[in-house]
C-alpha positions as CSV (number, residue, x, y, z in Angstrom):
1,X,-60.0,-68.5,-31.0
2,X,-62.8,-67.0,-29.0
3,X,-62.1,-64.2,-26.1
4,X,-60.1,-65.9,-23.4
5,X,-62.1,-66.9,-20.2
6,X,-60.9,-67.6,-16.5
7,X,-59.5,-70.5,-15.8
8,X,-59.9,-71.7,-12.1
9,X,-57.8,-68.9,-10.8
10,X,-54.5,-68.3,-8.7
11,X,-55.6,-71.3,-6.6
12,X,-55.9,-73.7,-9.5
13,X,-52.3,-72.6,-10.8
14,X,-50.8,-72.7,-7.2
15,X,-52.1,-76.4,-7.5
16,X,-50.4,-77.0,-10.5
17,X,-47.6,-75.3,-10.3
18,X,-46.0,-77.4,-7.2
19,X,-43.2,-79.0,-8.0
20,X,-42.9,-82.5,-8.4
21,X,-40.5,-85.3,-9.2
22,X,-42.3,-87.7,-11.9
23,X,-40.6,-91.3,-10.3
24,X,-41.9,-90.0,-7.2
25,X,-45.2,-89.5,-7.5
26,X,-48.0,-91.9,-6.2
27,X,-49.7,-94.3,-8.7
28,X,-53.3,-93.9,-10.0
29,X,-55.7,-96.8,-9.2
30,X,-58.1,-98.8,-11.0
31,X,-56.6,-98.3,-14.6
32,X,-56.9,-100.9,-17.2
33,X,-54.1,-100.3,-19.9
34,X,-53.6,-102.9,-22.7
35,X,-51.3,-102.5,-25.9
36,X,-53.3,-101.4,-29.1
37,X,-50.6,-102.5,-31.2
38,X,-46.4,-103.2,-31.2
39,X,-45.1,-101.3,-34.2
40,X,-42.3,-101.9,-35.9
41,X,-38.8,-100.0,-34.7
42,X,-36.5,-101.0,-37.8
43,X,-39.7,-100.2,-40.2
44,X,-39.4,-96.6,-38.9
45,X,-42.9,-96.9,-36.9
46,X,-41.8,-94.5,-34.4
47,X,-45.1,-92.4,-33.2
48,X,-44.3,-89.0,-32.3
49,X,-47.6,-86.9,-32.2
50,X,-51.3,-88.4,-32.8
51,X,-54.9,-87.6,-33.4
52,X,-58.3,-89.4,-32.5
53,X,-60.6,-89.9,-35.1
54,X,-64.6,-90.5,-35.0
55,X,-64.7,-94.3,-35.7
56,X,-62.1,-94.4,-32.8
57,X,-58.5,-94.6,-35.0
58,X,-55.5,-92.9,-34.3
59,X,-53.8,-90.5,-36.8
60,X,-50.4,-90.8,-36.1
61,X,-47.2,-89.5,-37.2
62,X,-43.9,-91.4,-37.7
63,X,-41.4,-88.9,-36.7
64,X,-38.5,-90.3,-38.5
65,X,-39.8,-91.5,-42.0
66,X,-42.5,-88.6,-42.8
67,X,-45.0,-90.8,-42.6
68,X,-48.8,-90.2,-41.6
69,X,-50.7,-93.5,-40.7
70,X,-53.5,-94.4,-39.1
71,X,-53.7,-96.9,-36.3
72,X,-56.9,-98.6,-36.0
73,X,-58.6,-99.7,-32.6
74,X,-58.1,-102.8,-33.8
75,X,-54.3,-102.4,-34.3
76,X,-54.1,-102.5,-38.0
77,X,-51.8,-100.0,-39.0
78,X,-52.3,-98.1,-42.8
79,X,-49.9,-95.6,-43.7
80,X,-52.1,-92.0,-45.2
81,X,-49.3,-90.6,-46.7
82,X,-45.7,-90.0,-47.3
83,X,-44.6,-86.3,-46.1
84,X,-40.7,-85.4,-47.6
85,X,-38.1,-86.8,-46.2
86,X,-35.4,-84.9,-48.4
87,X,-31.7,-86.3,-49.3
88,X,-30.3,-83.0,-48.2
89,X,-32.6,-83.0,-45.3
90,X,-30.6,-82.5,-42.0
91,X,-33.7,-81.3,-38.7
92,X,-31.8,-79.0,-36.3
93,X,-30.9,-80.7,-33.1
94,X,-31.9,-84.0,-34.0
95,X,-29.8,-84.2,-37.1
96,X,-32.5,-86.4,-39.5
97,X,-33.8,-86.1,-42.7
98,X,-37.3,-85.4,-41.5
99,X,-39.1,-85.0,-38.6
100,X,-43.0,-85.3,-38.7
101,X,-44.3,-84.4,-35.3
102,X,-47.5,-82.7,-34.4
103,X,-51.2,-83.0,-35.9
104,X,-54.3,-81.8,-35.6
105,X,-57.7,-82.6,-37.5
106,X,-60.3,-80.7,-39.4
107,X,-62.9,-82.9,-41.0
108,X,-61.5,-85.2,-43.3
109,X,-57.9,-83.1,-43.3
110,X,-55.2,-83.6,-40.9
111,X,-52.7,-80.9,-40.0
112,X,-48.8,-81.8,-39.6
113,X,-45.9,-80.2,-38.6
114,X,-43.1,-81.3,-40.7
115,X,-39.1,-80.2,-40.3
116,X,-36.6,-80.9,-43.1
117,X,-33.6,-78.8,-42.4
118,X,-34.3,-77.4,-45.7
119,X,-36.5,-74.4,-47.1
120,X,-38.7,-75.9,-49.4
121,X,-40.2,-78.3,-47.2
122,X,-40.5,-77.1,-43.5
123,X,-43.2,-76.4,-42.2
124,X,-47.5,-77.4,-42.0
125,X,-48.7,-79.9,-44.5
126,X,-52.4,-80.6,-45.0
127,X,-53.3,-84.3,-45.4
128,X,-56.6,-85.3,-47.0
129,X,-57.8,-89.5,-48.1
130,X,-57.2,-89.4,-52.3
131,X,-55.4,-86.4,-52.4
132,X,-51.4,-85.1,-52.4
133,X,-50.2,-83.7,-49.3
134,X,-50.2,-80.3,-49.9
135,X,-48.0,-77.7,-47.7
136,X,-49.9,-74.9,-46.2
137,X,-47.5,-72.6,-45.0
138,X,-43.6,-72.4,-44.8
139,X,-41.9,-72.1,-41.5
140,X,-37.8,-71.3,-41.2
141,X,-35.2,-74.1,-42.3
142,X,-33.8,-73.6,-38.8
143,X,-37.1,-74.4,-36.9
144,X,-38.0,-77.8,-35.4
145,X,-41.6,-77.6,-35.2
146,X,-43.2,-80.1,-32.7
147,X,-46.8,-79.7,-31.4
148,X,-49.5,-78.3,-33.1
149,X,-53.2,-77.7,-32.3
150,X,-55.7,-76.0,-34.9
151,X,-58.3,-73.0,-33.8
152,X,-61.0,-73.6,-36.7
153,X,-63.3,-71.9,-35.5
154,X,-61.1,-68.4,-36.0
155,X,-59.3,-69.9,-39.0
156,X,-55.7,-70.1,-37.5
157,X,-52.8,-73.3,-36.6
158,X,-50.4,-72.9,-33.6
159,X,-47.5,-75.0,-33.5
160,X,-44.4,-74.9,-31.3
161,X,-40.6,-74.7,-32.1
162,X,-38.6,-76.5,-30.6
163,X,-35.0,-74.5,-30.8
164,X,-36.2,-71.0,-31.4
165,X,-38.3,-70.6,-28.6
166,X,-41.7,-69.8,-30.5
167,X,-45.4,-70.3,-31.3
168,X,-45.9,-69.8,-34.4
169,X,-49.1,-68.8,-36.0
170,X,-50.8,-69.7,-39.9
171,X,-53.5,-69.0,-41.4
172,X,-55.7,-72.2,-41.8
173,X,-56.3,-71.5,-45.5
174,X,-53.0,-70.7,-46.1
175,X,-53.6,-67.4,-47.2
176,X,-51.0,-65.3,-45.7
177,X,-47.5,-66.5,-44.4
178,X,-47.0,-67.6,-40.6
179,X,-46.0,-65.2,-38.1
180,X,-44.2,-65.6,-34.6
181,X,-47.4,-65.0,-32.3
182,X,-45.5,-65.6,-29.2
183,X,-41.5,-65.7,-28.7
184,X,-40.0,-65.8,-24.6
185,X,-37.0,-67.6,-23.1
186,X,-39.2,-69.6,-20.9
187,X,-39.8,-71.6,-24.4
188,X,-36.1,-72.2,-24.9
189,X,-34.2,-75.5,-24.5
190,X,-32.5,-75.4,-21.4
191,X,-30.4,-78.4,-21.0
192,X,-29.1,-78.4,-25.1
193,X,-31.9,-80.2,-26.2
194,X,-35.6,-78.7,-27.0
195,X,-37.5,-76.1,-25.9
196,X,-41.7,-75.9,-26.9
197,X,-42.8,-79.0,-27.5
198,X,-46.1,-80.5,-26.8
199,X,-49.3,-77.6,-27.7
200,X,-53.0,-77.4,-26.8
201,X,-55.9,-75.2,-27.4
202,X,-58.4,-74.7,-23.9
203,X,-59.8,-72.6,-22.6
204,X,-58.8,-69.2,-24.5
205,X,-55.6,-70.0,-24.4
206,X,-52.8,-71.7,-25.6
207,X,-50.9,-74.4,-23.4
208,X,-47.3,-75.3,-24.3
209,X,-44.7,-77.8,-22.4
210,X,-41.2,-77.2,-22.4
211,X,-39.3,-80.6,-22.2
212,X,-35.6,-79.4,-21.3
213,X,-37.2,-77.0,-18.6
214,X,-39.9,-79.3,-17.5
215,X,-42.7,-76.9,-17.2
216,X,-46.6,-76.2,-18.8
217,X,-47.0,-72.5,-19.5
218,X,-50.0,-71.1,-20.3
219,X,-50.4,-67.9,-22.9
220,X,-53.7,-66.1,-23.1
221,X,-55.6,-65.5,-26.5
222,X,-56.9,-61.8,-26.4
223,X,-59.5,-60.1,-27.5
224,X,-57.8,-59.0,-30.4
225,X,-55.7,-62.9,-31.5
226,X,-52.4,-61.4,-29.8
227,X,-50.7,-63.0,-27.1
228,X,-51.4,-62.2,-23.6
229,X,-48.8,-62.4,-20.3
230,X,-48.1,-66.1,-20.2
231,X,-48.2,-68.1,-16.7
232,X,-46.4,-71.0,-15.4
233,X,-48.8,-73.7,-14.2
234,X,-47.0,-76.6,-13.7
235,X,-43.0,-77.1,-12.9
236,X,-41.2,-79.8,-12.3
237,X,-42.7,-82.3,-14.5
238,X,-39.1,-84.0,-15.9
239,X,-38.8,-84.6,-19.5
240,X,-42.4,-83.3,-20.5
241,X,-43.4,-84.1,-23.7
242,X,-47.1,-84.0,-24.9
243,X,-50.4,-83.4,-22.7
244,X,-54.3,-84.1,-23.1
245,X,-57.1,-82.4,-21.4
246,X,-59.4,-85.0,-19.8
247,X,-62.5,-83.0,-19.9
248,X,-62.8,-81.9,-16.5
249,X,-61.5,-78.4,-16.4
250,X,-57.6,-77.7,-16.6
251,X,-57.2,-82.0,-15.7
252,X,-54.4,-83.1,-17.9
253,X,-52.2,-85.9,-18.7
254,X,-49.1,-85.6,-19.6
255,X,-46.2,-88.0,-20.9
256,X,-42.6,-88.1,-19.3
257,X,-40.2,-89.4,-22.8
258,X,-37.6,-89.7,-20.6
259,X,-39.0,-91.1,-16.8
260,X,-41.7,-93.5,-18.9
261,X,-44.8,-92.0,-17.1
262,X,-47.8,-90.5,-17.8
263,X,-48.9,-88.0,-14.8
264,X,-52.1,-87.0,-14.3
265,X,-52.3,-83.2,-13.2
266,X,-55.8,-82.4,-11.0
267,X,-55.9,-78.9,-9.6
268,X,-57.0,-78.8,-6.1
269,X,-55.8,-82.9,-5.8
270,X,-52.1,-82.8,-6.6
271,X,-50.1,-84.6,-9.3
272,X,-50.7,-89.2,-9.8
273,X,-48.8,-91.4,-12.2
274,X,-51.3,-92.8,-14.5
275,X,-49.1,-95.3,-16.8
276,X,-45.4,-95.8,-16.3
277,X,-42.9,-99.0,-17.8
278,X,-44.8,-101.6,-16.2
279,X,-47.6,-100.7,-18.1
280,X,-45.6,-100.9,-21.9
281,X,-44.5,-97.5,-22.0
282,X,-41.1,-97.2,-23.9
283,X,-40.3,-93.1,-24.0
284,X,-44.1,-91.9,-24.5
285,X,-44.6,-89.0,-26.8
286,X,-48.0,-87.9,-27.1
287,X,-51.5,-88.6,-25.6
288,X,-55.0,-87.8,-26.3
289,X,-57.8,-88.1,-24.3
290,X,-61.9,-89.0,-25.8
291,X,-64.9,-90.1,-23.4
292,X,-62.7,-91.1,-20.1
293,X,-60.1,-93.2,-22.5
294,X,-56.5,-92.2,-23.2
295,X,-54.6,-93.2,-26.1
296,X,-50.6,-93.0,-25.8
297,X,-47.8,-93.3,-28.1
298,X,-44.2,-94.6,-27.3
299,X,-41.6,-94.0,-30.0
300,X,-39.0,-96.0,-27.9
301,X,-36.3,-93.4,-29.5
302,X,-34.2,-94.1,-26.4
303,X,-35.0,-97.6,-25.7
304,X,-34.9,-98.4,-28.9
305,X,-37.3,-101.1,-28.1
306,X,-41.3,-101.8,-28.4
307,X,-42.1,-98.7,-30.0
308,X,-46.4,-99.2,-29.4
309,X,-49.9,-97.7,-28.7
310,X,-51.4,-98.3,-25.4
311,X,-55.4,-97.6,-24.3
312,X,-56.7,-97.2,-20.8
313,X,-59.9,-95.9,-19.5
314,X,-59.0,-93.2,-17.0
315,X,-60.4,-94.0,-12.8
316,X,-61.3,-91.3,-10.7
């Protein structure tokens, strides 16, 4: 990653960092969200982390089955790949044979974060069209790796654990074995359940949620690839799951598992919900955001009903 550069300043993070209760926060106007595609709950299609692609798919992960798809605008759903979803397999916390969760692309290669439980298959797995998965660098058997966000042009993938209160850091190549580039108790579950969970690249810096706590922190890059003194920019946000960047400066969406919402964080202009039940969500995971349009991905693991994909074109 390049030399971090100022953000908006103390003002912009006194903006974000107000509290706020997610099912009390004002609606957004002027949105237009429609269902991409219903997937299907007892077939394991259960999104948990996704991608955009340049013909305007989704890469997706199915959190529960190992499985990489890709979920066209059209809603026709084709599986990439099959990541391990081991007998012995047993994820911290969540207690499942797999857990495929965060992903990033490179070209034609996509980047996951897988966790087994077990040894031999925890950790990033690169994903290219006609080739075997391949697994690019091995994380613990006790992590339970979530978001993950790659920095290609410095040669390096971030992704966050969920129970052990870390970034951790490989190289791209995977030439060289990860490392813990930043560890803190403000990463760490709070309420028994996760910690880190959603992670993004902007800005010289590395952004990461934490669901139990319900905060967005933000850790510098420095000069020299170390971590710098991390900031909390955003606190009470409820269950917070994944977030997007809109394009406009720090702007970010970001998805409430728990309250059904996507809020829409604006420094300077306060915190709007952008998407909420009404609109289809059923415990929304993960959103990305590509020329003014959101994509968002409900896993309905609490619902346990109309797990889905939704579009909208984000209003002003």
């Amino acid at each position: 990653m390049h030399a971090p550069r100022r953000l908006l300043g103390l003002a912009t993070a006194a903006a974000l960092a107000a509290t706020v209760v997610a099912t009390a926060v004002p609606a957004s106007a002027h949105h237009r969200a429609r269902t991409v595609t219903h997937l299907d709950l007892a077939g394991g299609q259960q999104p948990e982390n996704l991608v955009l692609r340049p013909d305007g798919s989704a890469a997706v992960t199915f959190a529960l089955t190992g499985q990489v798809a890709e979920v066209s605008r059209d809603g026709r759903v084709n599986v990439l790949a099959q990541l391990p979803a081991p007998a012995a397999g047993r994820t911290p916390v969540l207690g499942s044979r797999t857990f495929a969760a965060g992903i990033d692309r490179v070209g034609r290669s996509l980047y996951v974060a897988l966790s087994t439980g077990t040894a031999e298959e925890t950790g990033i797995w690169r994903v290219t069209r006609g080739k075997a998965p391949v697994r690019v660098a091995a994380l613990p058997a006790t992590s339970l790796l979530n978001g993950l966000a790659v920095d290609a042009d410095n040669g390096w993938i971030y992704v966050a654990d969920s129970v052990d209160a870390t970034v951790w850091r490989a190289p791209l190549d995977g030439d060289g074995p990860a490392t813990a580039w930043y560890r803190s108790p403000s990463l760490a579950p709070t309420q028994g359940f996760l910690g880190a969970n959603g992670l993004k690249l902007h800005r010289g810096a590395v952004w990461v949620s934490n669901l139990d706590a319900g905060t967005l922190l933000r850790v510098p890059v420095r000069w020299n690839g170390a971590a710098g003194t991390a900031r909390t920019v955003a606190s009470g946000l409820g269950a917070v799951d994944d977030f997007a960047f809109t394009g406009r400066g720090d702007e970010l969406l970001a998805t409430g598992i728990k309250e059904n919402v996507v809020l829409r964080l604006t420094p300077g202009r306060g915190v709007t919900r952008v998407l909420s039940e009404a609109d289809g969500l059923s415990n929304p995971t993960a959103v990305a955001v590509e020329d003014g349009r959101a994509v968002v991905t409900s896993a309905a693991y609490f619902t346990q009903k109309d797990p889905n994909v939704l579009g909208v074109r984000l209003a002003r």
